[in-house]
C-alpha positions as CSV (number, residue, x, y, z in Angstrom):
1,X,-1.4,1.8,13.7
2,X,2.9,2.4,13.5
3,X,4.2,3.8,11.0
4,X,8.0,4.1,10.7
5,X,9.9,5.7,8.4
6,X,13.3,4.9,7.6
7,X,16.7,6.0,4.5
8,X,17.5,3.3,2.8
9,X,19.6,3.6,-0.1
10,X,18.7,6.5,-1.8
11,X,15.3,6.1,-1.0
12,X,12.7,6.7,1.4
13,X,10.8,3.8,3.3
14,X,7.3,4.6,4.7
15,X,5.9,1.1,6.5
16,X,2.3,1.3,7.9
17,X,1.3,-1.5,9.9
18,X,-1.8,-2.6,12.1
19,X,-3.0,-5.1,14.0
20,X,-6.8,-5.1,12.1
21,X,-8.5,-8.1,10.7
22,X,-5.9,-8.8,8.0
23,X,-6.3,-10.3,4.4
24,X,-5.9,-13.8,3.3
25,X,-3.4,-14.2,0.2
26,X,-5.7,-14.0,-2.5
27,X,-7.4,-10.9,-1.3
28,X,-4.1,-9.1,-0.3
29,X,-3.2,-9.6,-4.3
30,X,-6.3,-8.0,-5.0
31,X,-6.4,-5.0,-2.8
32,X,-4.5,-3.1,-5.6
33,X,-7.9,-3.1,-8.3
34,X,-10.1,-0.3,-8.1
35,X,-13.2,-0.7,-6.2
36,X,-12.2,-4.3,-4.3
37,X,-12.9,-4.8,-1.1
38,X,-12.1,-8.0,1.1
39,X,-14.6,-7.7,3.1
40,X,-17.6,-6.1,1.1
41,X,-20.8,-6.9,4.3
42,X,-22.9,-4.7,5.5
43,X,-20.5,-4.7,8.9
44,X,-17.6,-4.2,6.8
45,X,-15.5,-0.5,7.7
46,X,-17.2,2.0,5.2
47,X,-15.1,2.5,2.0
48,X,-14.9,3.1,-1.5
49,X,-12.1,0.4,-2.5
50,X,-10.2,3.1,-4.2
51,X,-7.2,3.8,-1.4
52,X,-4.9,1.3,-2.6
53,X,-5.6,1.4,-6.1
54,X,-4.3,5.5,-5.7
55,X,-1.9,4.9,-3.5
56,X,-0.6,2.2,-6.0
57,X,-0.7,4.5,-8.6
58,X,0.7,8.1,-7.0
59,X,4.0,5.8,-5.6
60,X,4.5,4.9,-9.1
61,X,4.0,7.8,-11.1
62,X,7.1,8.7,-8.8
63,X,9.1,6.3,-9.6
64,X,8.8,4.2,-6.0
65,X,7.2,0.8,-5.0
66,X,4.4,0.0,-2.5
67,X,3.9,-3.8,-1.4
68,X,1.5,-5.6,1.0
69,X,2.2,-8.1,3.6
70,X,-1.4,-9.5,5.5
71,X,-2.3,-12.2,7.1
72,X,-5.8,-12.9,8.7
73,X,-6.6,-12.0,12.1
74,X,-3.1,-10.3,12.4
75,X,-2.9,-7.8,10.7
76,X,-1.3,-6.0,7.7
77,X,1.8,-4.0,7.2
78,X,2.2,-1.8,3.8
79,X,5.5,-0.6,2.8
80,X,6.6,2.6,0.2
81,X,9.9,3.0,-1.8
82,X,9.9,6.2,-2.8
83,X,13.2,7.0,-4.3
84,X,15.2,10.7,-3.1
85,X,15.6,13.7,-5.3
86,X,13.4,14.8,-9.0
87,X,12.9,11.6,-11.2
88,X,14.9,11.8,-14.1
89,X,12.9,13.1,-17.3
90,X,12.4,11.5,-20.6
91,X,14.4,12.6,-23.3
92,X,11.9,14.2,-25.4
């Protein structure tokens, strides 16, 4: 696994990439619902199918971006926007 973290504009960029098994298209669209897994066999790595979904969902709540690149038998790199400083509040 690398993982490289880089400033880019105001923001923070987190990339995490392996050389694993890797996703074909359709499942790397998926692998953002809770409980999906690509490869659900018994020889599959243990997991819940949760990971993404949370990480999806923390990266958002402030106010960054996460996509996935995959490709079978290569690999899969995931990458995080997460933007400097206190998100601005609602008015309210």
């Amino acid at each position: 696994i690398e993982v490289q973290v880089e400033q880019e504009q105001g923001s923070a960029l987190i990339s995490v990439r392996d050389k694993g098994v890797g996703m074909t298209r359709e499942e790397a669209h998926r692998i953002y619902e809770k409980f999906y897994r690509a490869d659900a066999s018994n020889t599959a790595i243990s997991g819940t199918g949760l990971g993404m979904s949370i990480v999806k969902h923390y990266v958002e709540a402030h106010g960054g971006q996460v996509s996935v690149e995959s490709e079978k038998g290569k690999g899969t790199l995931v990458t995080v926007y997460l933007p400097y400083g206190s998100p601005e509040t609602p008015d309210g």
